[in-house]
MIZALUM-645263 format. One record per residue (C-alpha): residue number from 1; x, z, y. Coordinates in Angstrom, 3 decimals. Each point is the difference from the previous one (the first is absolute). Example, Ala and Ser with C-alpha at 12.3 -4.5 7.8 and 13.67 -1.06 7.14 Angstrom:
PT   seq          u          w          v
PT     1     12.300      7.800     -4.500
PT     2      1.370     -0.660      3.440
# end
This chain:
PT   seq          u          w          v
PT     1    -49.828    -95.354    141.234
PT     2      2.771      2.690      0.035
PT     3     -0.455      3.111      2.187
PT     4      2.711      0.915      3.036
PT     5      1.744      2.231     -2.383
PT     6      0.408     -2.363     -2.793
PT     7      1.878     -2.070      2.143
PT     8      2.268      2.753      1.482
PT     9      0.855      0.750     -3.948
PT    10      0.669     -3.451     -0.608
PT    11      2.096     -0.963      3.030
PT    12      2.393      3.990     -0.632
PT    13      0.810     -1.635     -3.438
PT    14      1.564     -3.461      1.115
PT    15      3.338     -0.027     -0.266
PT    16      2.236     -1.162      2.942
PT    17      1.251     -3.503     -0.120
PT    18      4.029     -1.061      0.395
PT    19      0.384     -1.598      3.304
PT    20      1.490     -3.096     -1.923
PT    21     -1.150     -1.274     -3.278
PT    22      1.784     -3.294     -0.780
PT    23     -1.812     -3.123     -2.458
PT    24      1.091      0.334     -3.775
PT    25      1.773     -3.727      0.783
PT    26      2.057      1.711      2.929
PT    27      1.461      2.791     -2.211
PT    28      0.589     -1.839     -3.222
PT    29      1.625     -3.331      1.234
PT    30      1.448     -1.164      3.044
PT    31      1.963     -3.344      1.163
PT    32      2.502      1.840      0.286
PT    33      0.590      1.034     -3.648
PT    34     -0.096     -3.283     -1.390
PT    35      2.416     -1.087     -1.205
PT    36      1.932     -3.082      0.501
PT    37     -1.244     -2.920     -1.624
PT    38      2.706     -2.074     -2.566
PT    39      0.882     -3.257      1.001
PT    40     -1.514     -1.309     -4.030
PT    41     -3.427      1.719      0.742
PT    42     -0.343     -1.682      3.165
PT    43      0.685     -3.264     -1.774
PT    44     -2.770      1.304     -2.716
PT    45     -2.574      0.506      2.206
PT    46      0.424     -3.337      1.959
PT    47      0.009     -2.143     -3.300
PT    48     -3.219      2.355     -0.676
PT    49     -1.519     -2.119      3.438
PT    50      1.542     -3.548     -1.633
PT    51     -1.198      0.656     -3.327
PT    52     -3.311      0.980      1.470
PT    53     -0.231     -3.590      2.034
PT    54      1.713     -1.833     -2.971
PT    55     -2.912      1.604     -2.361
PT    56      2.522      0.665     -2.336
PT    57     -1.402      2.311     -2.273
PT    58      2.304      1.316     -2.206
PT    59      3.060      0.739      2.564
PT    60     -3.221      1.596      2.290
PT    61     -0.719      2.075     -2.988
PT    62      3.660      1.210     -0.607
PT    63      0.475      0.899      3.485
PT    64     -3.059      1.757      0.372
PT    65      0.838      2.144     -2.586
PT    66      3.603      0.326      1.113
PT    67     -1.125      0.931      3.926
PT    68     -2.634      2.915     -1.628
PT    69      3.122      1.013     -2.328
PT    70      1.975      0.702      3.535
PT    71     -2.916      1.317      2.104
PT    72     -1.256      2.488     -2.758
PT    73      4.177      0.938     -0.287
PT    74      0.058      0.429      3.787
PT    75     -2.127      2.771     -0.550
PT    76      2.253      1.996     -1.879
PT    77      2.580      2.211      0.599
PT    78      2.614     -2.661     -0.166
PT    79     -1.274     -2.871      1.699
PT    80      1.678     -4.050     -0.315
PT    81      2.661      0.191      2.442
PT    82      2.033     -3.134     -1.175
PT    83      0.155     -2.980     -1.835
PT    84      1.348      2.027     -2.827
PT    85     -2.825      2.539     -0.350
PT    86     -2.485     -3.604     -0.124
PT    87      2.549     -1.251     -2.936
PT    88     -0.970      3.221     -2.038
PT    89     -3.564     -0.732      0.561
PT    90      0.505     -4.277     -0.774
PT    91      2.088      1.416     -3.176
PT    92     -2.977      2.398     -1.305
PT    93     -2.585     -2.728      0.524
PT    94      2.434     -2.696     -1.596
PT    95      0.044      2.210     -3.179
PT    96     -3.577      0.770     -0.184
PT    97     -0.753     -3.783     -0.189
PT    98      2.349     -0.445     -2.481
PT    99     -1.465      2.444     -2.276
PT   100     -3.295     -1.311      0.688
PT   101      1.338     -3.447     -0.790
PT   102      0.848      1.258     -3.247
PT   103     -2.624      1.598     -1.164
PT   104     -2.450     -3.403      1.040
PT   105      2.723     -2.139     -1.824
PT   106     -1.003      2.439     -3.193
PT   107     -3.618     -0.104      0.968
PT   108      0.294     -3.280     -0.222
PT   109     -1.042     -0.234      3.808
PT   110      1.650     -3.379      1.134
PT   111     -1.897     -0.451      3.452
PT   112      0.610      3.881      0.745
PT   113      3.784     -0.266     -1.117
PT   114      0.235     -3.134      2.274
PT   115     -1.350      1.866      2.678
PT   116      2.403      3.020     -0.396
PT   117      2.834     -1.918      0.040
PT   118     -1.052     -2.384      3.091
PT   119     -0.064      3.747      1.863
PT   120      3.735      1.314     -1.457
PT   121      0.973     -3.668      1.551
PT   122     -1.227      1.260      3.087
PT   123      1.859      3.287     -0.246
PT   124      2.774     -0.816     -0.796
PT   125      0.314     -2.613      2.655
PT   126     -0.522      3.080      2.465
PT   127      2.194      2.292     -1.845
PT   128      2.679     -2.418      0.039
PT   129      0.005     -0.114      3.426
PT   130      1.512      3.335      0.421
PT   131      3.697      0.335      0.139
PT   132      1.483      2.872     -2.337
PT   133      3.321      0.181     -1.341
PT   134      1.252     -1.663     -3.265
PT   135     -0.205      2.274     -3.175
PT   136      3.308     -1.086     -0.458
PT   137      1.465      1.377      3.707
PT   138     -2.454      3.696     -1.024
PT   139      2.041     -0.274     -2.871
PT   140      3.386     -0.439      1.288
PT   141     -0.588      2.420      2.851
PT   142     -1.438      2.868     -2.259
PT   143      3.255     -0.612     -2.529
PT   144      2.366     -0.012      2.598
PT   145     -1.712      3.314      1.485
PT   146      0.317      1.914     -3.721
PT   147      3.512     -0.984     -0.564
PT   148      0.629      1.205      3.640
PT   149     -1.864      3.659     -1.361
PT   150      1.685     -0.108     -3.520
PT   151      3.749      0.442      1.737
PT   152     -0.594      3.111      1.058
PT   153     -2.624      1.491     -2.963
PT   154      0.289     -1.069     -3.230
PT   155     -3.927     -0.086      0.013
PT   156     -1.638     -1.762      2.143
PT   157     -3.736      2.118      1.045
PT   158     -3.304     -2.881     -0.311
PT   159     -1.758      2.184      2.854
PT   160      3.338     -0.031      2.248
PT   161      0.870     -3.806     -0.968
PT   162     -3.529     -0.721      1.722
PT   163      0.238      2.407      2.694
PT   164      3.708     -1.479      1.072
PT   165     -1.569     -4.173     -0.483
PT   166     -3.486      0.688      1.593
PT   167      0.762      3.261      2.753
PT   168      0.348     -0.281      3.462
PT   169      3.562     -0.915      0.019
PT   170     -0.190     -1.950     -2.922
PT   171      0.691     -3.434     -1.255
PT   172     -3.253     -1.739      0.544
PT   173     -1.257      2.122      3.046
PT   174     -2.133     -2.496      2.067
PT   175      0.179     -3.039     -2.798
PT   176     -2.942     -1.611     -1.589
PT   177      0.333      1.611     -3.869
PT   178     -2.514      1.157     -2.078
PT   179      0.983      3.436     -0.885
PT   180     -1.329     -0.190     -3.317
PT   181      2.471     -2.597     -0.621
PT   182      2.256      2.056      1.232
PT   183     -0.511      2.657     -2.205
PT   184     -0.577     -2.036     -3.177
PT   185      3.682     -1.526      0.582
PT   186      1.198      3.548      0.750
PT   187     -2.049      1.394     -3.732
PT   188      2.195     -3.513     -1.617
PT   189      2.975      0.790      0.884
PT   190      0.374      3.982     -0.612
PT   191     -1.819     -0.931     -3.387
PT   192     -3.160      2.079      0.675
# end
């Protein structure tokens, strides 16, 4: 048993506690912060339930994986804010099961092929649902903004072309593009 003065010793060394300590879930995440839900993940996570009751196994799979995709992107920095960010995500998934579907088709992998390309099916039926603009209207738009720069230089800058289609008081402020798109067109047309 410790002595009188073991305890004074051990009680002068405590250090003083802050009069408010909030829970690790208070200061990390609040309501609050979150941010809007899109109107396509919504729709996601309610075919999730049907798919669920329907035991439809593959489309259950696919959205699974799609809904984890989002939740672990959340997480980040830059979290899914619209239906476009959720098209970036649809697109990346689309192309991994493509090149998985190629590489069964040389594997000679039939039933995993099939399965691969029953989920790009799926994919693309939620991608599609998205609107973005034509390639052909990007195009247009991004020509019609370099011949608009070329009057007055004879050379047109790639980093202000960009900066003039995709800034705050540019052409597509607050439309549904893909910038990457954007700046592919942009790298086409100045012949970078």
């Amino acid at each position: 048993m410790a002595s009188r003065s073991s305890l004074r010793l051990m009680t002068s060394f405590r250090l003083p506690l802050p009069s408010y300590r909030p829970c690790l879930r208070c200061l990390y995440s609040t309501v609050a912060d979150a941010p809007p839900a899109s109107p396509l993940l919504q729709k996601l996570k309610s075919d999730l339930k049907a798919a669920l009751k329907a035991k439809d196994k593959n489309r259950l799979n696919v959205l699974r994986a799609v809904l984890a995709e989002t939740t672990n992107l959340n997480k980040t920095s830059n979290p899914i804010s619209s239906d476009l960010d959720l098209l970036l995500v649809l697109r990346k998934k689309v192309k991994a099961s493509k090149t998985a579907c190629e590489e069964f088709a040389a594997a000679n992998r039939d039933d995993l092929k099939d399965k691969e390309q029953a989920q790009i099916a799926v994919l693309e039926e939620y991608a599609g649902q998205v609107d973005v603009m034509a390639p052909e209207q990007l195009r247009e738009i991004v020509v019609k903004k370099i011949e608009e720069m070329k009057i007055g230089n004879d050379k047109v800058n790639k980093n202000a072309a960009i900066k003039a289609l995709l800034g705050p008081s540019g052409e597509f402020q607050g439309k549904d593009i893909y910038k990457g798109d954007v700046v592919r067109i942009v790298n086409e047309v100045l012949g970078k």
